[in-house]
C-alpha positions as CSV (number, residue, x, y, z in Angstrom):
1,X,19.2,-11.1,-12.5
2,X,18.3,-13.2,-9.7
3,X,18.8,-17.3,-10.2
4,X,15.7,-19.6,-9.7
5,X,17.7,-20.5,-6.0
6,X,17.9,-16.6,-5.1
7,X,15.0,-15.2,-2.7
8,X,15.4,-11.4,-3.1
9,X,13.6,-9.2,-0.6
10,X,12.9,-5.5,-1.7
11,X,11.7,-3.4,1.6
12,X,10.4,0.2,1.8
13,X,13.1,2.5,2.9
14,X,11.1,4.9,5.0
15,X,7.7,4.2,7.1
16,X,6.4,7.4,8.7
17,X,3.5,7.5,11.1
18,X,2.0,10.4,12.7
19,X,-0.8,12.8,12.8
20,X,-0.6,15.6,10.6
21,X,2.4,14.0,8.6
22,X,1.0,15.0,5.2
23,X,2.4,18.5,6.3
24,X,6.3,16.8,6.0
25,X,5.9,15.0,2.8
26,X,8.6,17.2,0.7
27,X,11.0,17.4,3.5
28,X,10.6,13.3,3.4
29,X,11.1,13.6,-0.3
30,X,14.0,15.5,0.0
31,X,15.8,13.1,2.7
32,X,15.1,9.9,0.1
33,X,16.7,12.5,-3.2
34,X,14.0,11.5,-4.5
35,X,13.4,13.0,-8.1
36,X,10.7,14.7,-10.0
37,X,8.4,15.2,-12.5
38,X,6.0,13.7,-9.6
39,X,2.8,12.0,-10.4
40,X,-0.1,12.2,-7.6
41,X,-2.7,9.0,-8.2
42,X,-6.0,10.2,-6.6
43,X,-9.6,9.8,-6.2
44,X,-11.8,12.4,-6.8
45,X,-12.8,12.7,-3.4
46,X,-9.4,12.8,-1.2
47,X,-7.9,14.9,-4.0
48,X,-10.8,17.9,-3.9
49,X,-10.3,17.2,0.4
50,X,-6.1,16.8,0.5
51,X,-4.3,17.1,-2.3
52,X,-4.0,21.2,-1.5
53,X,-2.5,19.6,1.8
54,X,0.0,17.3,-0.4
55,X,1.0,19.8,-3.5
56,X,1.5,22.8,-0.5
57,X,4.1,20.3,1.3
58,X,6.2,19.2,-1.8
59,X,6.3,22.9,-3.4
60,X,7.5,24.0,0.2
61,X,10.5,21.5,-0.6
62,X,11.0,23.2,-3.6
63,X,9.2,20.3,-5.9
64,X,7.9,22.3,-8.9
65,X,6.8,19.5,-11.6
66,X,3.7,18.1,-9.8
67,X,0.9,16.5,-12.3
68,X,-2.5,14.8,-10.9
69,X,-4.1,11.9,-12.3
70,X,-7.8,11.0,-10.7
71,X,-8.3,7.2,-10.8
72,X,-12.0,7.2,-11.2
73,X,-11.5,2.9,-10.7
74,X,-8.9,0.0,-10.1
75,X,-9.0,-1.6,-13.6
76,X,-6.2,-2.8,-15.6
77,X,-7.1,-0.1,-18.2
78,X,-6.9,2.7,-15.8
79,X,-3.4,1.8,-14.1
80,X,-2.3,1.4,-18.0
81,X,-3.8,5.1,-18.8
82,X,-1.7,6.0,-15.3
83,X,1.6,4.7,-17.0
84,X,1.0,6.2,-19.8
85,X,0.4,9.9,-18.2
86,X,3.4,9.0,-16.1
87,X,5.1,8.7,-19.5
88,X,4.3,11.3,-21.3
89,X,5.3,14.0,-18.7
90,X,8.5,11.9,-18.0
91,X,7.4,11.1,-14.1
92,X,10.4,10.2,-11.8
93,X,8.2,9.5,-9.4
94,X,4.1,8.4,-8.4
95,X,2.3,9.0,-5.4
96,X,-0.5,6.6,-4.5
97,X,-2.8,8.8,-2.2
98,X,-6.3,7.6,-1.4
99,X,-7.5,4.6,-0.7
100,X,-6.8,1.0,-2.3
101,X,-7.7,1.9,-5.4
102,X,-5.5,5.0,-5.9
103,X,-2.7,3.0,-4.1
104,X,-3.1,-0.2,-6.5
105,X,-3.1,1.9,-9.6
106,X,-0.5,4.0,-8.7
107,X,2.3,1.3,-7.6
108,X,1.1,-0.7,-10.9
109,X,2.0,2.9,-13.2
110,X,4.9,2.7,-11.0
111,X,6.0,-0.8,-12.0
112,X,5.4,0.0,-15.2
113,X,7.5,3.0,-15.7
114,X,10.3,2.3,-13.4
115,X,9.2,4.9,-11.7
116,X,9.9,5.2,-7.3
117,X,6.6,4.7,-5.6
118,X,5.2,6.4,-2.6
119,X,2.1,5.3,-0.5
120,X,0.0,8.1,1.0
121,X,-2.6,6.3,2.5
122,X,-5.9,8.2,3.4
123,X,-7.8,5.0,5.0
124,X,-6.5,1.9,6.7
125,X,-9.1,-0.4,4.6
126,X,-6.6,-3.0,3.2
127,X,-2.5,-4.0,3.6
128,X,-2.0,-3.1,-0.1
129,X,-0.9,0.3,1.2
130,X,2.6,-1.4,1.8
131,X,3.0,-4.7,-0.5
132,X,4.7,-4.6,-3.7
133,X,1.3,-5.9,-5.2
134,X,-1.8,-4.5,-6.7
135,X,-5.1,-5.5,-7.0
136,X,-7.0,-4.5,-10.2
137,X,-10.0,-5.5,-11.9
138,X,-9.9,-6.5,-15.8
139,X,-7.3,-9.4,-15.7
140,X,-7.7,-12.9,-16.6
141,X,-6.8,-14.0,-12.8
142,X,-8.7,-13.3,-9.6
143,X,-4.8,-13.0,-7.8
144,X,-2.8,-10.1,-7.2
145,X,-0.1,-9.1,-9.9
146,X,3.2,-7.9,-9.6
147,X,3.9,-4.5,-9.2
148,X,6.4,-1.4,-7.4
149,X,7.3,-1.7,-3.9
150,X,7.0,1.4,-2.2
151,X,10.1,3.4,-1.1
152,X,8.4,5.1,1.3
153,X,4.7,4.9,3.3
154,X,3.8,8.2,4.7
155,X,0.4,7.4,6.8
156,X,-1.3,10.5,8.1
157,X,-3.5,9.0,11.1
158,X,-5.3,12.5,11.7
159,X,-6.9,12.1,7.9
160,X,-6.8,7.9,8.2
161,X,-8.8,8.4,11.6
162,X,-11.5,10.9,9.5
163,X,-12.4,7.7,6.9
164,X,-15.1,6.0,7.5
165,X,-15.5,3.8,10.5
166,X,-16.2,1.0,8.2
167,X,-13.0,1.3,6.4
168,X,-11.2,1.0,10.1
169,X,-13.1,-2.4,10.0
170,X,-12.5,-3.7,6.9
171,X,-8.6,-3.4,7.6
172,X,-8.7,-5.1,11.0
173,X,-10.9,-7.6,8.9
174,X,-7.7,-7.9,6.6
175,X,-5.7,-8.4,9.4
176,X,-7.6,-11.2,10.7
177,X,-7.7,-13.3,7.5
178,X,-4.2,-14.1,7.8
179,X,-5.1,-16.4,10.5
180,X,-6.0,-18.8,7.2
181,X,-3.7,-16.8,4.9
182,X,-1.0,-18.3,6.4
183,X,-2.7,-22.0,6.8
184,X,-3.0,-22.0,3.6
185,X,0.6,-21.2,2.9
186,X,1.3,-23.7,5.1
187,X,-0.8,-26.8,3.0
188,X,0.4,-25.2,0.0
189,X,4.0,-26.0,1.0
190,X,3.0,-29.6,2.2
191,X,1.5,-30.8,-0.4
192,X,2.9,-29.2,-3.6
193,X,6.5,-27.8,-2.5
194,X,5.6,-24.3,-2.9
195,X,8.5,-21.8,-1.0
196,X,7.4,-21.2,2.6
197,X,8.8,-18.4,5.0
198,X,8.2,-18.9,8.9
199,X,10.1,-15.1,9.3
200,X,6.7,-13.5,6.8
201,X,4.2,-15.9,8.2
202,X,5.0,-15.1,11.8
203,X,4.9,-11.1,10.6
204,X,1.5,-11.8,9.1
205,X,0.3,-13.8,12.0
206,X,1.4,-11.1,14.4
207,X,-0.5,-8.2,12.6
208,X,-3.8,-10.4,13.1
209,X,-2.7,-10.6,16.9
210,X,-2.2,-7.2,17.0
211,X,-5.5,-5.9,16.1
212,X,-7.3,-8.5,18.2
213,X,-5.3,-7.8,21.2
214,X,-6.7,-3.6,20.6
215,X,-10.1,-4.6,18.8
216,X,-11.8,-2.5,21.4
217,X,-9.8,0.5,21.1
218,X,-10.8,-0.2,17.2
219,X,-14.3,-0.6,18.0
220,X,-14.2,3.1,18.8
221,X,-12.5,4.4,16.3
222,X,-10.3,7.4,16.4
223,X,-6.5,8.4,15.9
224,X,-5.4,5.6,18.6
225,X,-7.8,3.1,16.5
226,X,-6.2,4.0,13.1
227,X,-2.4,3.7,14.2
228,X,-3.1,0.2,15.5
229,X,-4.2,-1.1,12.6
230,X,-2.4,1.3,9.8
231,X,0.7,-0.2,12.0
232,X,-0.7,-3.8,11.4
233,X,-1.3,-3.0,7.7
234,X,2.6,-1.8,6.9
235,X,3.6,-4.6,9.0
236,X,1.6,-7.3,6.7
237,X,2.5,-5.4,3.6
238,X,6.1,-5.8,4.6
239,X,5.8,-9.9,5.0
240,X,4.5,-9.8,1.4
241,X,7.7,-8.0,0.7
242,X,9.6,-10.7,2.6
243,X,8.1,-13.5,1.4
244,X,7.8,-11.9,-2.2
245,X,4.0,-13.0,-2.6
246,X,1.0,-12.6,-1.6
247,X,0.9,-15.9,0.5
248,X,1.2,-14.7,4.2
249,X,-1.6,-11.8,3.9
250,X,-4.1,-13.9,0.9
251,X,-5.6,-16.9,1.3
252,X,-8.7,-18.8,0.3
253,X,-10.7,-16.3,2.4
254,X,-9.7,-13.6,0.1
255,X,-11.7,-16.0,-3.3
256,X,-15.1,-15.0,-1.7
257,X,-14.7,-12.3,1.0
């Protein structure tokens, strides 16, 4: 257990980023040993569109205990009725594949279970595809909680680039706020001591550079578009990792955005 003067930094062990990806999932899988009974967390919508796509790739791997859990929201009580699914067929390991609300469920069922976590994002709305946090309505704080960091991101830009364009924007959007994010961090250090990293806020300030530096190739849209700011999005995800909060990627911006 790690003392109150330890900083522990838990990273994903594999980021792959590519069109047509989804196709290599189990072969990924296999590489990371990692185990099953496997739990896919998914929307309705992505998992009548892809999950054929995902199931086909991990049985080609030779995965044969695949169960499907359609998170219909991102409430508390859903992520619980996640972990408890996960329980009762004695899941090794939970997909997140969707959007930020499949993704925050699924690495909060994860967390819950001890179960390895996989992000499968199908948009580029919001960095949650990487952190080891989740965002979910029904608790007593408007903050992020704790949850599993992700042992792998597998981000399929072919399907990212078919979201909606408004997604794309909403993640460059994210990227941008951690402009404040990270003055925020900064007073919050000055004036009450909290634990400041310059390594995660110069990630996080590099991700929002990044996607201005391309915003009109993102103004377009397209594959190009969504590896910018997917790329952006893992990268902010992982200073959250880094800096084991939410501080370099969530600021006051976040309270009314």
């Amino acid at each position: 257990m790690a003392s109150a003067h330890e900083h522990v930094i838990e990273l994903p062990k594999r980021i792959v980023v590519g069109s047509g990806v989804i196709e290599s999932v189990g072969k990924t899988f296999r590489s990371l040993q990692l185990s099953e009974p496997i739990l896919i967390v998914t929307g309705p919508y992505v998992g009548k569109m892809y999950a054929d796509l995902l199931t086909s790739s991990l049985e080609e791997a030779g995965y044969r205990e695949i169960h499907m859990f359609i998170a219909r929201d991102a409430t508390r009580s859903t992520a619980e009725n996640a972990a408890l699914t996960a329980k009762e067929y004695r899941v090794k390991t939970i997909i997140g594949f969707g959007g930020g609300k499949s993704i925050d469920v699924a690495k909060y069922a994860a967390y819950m279970t001890n179960s390895a976590f996989v992000s499968i994002p199908t948009a580029a709305s919001h960095d949650g595809i990487a952190s080891p946090f989740a965002s979910l309505k029904g608790i007593s704080k408007p903050h992020s909680i704790k949850a599993r960091t992700p042992i792998a991101i597998i981000a399929d830009i072919k399907i990212i680039a078919k979201a909606p364009h408004r997604l794309l924007v909403a993640g460059a959007g994210d990227l941008i706020a951690k402009l404040t994010a990270v003055r925020d961090w900064r007073l919050a250090h000055r004036l009450k001591g909290e634990y400041y990293g310059e390594y995660a806020a110069s990630l996080a300030l590099l991700s929002a550079k990044h996607v201005i530096k391309y915003a009109s190739i993102i103004r377009h849209g397209g594959e190009e578009a969504a590896r910018i700011v997917v790329e952006g999005l893992i990268s902010s995800g992982v200073a959250m990792c880094i800096a084991g909060s939410t501080r370099p990627a969530s600021g006051s911006e976040h309270l009314f955005s």
